[in-house]
N, C-alpha and C positions, 0 to 999 in steps of 0.2 A: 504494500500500500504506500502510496506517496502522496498527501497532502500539506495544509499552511495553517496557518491559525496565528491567531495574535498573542505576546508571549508578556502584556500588562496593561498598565494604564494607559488611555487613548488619550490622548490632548481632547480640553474642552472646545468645542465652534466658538467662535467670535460672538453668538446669538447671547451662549449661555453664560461666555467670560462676562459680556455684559448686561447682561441680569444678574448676576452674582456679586458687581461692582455696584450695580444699581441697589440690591438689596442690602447690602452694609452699610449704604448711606444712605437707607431712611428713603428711599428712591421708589422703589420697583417693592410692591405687597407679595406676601407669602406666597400666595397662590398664584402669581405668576413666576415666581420664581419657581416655581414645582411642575408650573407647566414647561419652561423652559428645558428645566432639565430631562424632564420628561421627551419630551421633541428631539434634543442631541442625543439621548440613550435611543432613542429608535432609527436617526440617522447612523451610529456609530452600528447598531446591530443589523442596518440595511446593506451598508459596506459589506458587510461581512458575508452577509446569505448570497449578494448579486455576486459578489466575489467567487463565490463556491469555497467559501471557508471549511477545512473538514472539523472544528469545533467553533460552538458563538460563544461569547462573552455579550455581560452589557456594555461593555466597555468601561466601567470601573467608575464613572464617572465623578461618581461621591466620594470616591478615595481623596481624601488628601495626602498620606502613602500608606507605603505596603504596608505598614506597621499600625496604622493608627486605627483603625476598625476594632484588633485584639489589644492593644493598650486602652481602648477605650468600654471594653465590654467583659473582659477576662475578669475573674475576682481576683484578686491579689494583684492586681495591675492598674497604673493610670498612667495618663501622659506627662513627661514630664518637661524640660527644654529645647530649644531648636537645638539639633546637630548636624554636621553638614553627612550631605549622603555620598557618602564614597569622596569621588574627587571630583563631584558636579560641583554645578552653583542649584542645588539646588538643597534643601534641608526634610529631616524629617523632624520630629518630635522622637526622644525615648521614650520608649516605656519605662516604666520606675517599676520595679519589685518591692511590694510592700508587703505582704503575706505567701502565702502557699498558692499558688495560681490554678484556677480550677473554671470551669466552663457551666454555668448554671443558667445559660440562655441563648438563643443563637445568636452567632456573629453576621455570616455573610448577608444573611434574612435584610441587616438594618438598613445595610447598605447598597442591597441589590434590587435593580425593576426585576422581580421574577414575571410578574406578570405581562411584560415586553417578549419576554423570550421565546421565542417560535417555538410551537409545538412538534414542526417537522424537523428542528435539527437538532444537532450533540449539543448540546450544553459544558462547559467548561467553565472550572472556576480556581480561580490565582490566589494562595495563602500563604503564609511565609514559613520558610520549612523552621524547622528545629533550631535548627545553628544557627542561622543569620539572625531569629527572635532572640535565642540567648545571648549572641556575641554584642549585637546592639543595643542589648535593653541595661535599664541601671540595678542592678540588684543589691537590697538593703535585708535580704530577709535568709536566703537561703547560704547554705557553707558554702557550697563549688557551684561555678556555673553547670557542672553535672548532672545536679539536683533539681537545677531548673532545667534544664533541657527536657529530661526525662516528661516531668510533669506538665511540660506547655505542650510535648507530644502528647499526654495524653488526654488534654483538652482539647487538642489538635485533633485528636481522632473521633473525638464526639462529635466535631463540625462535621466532617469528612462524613462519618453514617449519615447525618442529615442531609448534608449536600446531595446524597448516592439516594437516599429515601426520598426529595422531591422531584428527583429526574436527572442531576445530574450525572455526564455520563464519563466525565476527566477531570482530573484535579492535578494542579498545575504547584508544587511549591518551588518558592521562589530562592535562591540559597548562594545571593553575589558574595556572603562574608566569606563563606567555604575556597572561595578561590582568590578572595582579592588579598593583595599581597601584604596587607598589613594588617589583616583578622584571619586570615589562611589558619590551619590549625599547623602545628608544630612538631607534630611526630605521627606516624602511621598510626600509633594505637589510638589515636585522636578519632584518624575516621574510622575506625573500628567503632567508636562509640555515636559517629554520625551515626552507622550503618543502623546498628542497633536502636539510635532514638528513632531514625524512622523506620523502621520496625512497629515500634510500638506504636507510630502512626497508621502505618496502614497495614499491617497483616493483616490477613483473612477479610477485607474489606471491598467490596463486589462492585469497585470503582476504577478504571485507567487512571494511574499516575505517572507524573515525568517531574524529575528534577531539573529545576531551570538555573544553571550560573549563568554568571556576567561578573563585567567587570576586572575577570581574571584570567589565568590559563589554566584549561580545562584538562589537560594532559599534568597538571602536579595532584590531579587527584584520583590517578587511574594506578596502578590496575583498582586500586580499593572499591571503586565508582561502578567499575564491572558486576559488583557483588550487592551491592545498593537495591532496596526492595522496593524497584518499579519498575514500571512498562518502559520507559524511555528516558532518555537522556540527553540532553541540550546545551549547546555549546554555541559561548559568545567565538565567531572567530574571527572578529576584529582585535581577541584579546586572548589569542589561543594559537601557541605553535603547532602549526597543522602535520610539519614532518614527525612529529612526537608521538602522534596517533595511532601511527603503522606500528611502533612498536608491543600494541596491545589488540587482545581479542575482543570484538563488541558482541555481545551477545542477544544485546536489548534494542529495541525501536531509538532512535536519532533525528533528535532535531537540530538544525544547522542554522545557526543565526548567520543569515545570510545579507540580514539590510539589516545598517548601521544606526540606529534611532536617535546617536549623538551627533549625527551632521546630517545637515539639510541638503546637500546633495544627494538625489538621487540614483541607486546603483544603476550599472548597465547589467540586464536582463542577461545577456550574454556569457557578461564576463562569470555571473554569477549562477547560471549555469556551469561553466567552464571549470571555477572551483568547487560545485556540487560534486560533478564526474570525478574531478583529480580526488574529494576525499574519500566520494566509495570505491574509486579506484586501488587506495592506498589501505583500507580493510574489507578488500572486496572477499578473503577467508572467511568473513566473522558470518554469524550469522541474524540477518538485520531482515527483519521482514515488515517491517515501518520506517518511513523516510519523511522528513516533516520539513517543510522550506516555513524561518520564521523571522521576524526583527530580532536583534540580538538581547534588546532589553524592553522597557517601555518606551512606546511612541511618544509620552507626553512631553517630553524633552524637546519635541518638532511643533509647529502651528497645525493646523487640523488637515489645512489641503496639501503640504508634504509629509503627512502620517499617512492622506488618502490616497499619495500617488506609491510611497514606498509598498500599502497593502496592494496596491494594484497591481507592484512590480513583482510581489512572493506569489501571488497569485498566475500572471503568467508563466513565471518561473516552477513552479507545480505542475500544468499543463506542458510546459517543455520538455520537463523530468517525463512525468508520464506518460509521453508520445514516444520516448526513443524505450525507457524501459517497461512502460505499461504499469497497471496499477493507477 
């Protein structure tokens, strides 16, 4: 199988940026501000279906980041300071650990149109894995970040049944600290213990998952990655030694962050075809029976109509894949 899908948050339209300026300032009333965003979640989810997406998102649009939806609804968790996110200009809020972290209501519910979401397609939903919740959050409560990891998976894994109970048919966790080079973990037996926290996420759980880096190289977490308890596996490779790859067996589905979501130029279709072939060329042994063409991280880092044209371009580029190898 070879298709694309969106790999985070969509930039907001211009319609909703301003209604969302207008309603800070006392400007634009509630209810238009609900219909506004109402209207960019169903353009962000129309992109998606015309496109021939092979999963939809609402496109996230209530996010303000990956993190703050489970900072703001987890027990033992609140929001606490701006930090910056990685090495953008952009920030997120932490989480603050103030007690034992436990899941006693749903999360994605608050913040998703469920009732936008087309009934004829997959459904897909973005949450932040293990590691990147622990390594980013501020912990006041527990001894080792260990201890929290463990337990924000297993609140993590209460979302995930529900997610898989109202229709959800893929679960996306999101995990740039895993790879970025200055929260990367520090000795193999490290990811030993990723492995295991997500484990506890999603064993026996009757959902498609795929781990999403960015931000890092995806080959400092291999072979461990190979043994990781999901369907697939996703790689930034604007930020990934590609010749590194060949040295390891894939044995799971591959996503290939093909278009670059931190610059507004738009990729050539070609070219990135060209390096799809070269990388299943280079683990053409493994055994891959999914192939996923996607942005390497969130769109929202782009304006609406270069998020629309990069989805356009993974979108051809899908159709190119699956004309020479089928699927």
């Amino acid at each position: 199988m070879i298709g694309c899908y969106i790999s985070g948050v969509l930039p907001r339209p211009k319609e909703l940026i301003d209604a969302t300026r207008g309603y800070d300032r006392d400007r634009v009333e509630k209810a238009t501000l609900n219909a506004a965003f109402e209207q960019a979640t169903q353009k962000a989810i129309n992109t998606q279906t015309t496109l021939g997406f092979s999963y939809v998102t609402d496109g996230m649009l209530k996010w303000q980041d990956l993190l703050r939806p489970f900072a703001e609804n987890l027990d033992g968790a609140r929001t606490g300071g701006l930090a910056r996110w990685f090495n953008n200009n952009t920030f997120y809020r932490k989480p603050v650990i103030v007690n034992k972290v436990q899941r006693k209501r749903s999360i994605l519910q608050e913040v998703t149109f469920l009732s936008l979401l087309p009934k004829n397609a997959a459904w897909k939903a973005i949450v932040p894995a293990p590691y990147t919740f622990t390594e980013l959050s501020e912990n006041h409560f527990y001894k080792n970040k260990t201890e929290l990891m463990f337990d924000y998976a297993k609140a993590l894994r209460q979302e995930i049944q529900d997610l898989s109970r109202i229709g959800f048919k893929y679960v996306q966790l999101s995990d740039p600290a895993l790879v970025y080079s200055m929260t990367a973990p520090k000795s193999r037996d490290q990811l030993v213990t990723v492995k295991d926290a997500l484990e506890v996420a999603l064993k026996g759980l009757h959902i498609k998952s795929c781990l999403h880096t960015f931000f890092g190289d995806f080959s400092s977490i291999l072979p461990e990655a190979s043994e990781f308890p999901v369907d697939d596996l996703e790689i930034d490779l604007y930020a990934t030694d590609i010749e590194k790859l060949k040295q390891h067996n894939f044995r799971k589905g591959i996503a290939l962050g093909l278009a670059d979501s931190r610059n507004s130029l738009v990729e050539n279709e070609s070219e990135m075809v060209k390096v799809a072939k070269h990388i299943l060329s280079i683990i053409s042994s493994s055994e891959i029976d999914e192939i996923f063409v996607c942005p390497n991280c969130d769109l929202d880092f782009l304006p609406w109509d270069k998020a629309k044209e990069k989805m356009n371009a993974i979108s051809h580029v899908m159709k190119l894949l699956q004309e020479e190898f089928g699927g």
